[in-house]
C-alpha positions as CSV (number, residue, x, y, z in Angstrom):
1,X,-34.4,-31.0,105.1
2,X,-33.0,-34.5,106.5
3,X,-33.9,-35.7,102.3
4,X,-29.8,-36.2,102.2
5,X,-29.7,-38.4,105.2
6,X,-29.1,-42.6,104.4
7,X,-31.8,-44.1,106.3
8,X,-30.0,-46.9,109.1
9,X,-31.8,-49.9,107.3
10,X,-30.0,-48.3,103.8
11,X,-26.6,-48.3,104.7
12,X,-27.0,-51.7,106.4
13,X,-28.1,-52.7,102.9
14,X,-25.1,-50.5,100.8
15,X,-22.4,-52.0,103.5
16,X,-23.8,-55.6,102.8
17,X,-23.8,-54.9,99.1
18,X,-20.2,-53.7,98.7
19,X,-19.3,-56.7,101.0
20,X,-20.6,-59.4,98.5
21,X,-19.5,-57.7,95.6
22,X,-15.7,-57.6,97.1
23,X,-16.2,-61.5,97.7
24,X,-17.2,-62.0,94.2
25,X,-14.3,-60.1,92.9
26,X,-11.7,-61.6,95.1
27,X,-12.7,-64.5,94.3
28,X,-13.0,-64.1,90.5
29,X,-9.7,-62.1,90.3
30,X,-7.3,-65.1,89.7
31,X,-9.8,-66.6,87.0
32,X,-9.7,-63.0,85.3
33,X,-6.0,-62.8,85.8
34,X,-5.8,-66.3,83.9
35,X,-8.0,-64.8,81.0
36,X,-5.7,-61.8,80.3
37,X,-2.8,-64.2,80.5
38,X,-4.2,-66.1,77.7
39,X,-4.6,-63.3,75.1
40,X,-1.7,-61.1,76.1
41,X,0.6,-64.8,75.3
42,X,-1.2,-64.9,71.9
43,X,-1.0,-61.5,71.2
44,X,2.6,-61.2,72.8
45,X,4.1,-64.3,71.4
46,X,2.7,-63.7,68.2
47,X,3.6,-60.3,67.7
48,X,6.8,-61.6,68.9
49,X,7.1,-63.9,66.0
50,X,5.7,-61.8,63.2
51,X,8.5,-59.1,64.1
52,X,11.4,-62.3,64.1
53,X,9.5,-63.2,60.6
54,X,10.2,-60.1,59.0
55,X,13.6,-59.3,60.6
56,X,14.9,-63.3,59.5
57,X,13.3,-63.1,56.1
58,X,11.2,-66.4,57.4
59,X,7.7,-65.5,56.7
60,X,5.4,-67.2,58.6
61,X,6.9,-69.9,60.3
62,X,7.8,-67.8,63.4
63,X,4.7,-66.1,64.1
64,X,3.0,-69.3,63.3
65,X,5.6,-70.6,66.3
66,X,4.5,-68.0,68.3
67,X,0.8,-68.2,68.1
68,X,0.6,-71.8,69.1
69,X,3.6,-71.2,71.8
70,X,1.1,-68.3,73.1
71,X,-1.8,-70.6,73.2
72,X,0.0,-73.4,74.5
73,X,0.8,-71.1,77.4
74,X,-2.2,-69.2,77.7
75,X,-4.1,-72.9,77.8
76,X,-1.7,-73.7,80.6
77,X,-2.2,-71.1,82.8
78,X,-6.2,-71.4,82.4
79,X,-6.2,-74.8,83.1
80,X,-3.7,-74.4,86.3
81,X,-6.2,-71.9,87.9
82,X,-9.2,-73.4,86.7
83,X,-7.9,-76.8,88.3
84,X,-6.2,-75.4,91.8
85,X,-8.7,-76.3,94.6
């Protein structure tokens, strides 16, 4: 009736696997965190601008502002955790 029971070797084996896969995420969280930062600034920015475009009668120049502000700024932000050692 002991089926249940984790075997001493298995745990080892499930404690050493949750161990790596926390290293892996911390230390992939700022590269993800980069990622998101990138398409929220598009999408943000040039939502943003669309929204300016129709309230200022402008049509496109401000969401066309605010898509190459967002990737300007999404670009940056890659590249400054990309290149932080």
């Amino acid at each position: 009736m002991d089926d249940m029971a984790v075997s001493q070797p298995d745990k080892k084996y499930k404690t050493q696997l949750f161990e790596a896969f926390n290293r892996v995420i911390l230390q992939a969280g700022p590269y993800m965190s980069a990622s998101y930062m990138l398409i929220g600034s598009i999408l943000g920015l040039g939502l943003l601008g669309y929204f300016l475009d129709r309230w200022f009668n402008t049509s496109p120049w401000l969401a066309v502002c605010g898509l190459l502000l967002g990737v300007v700024i999404g670009i940056w932000e890659l590249a400054r955790v990309s290149l932080r050692k």
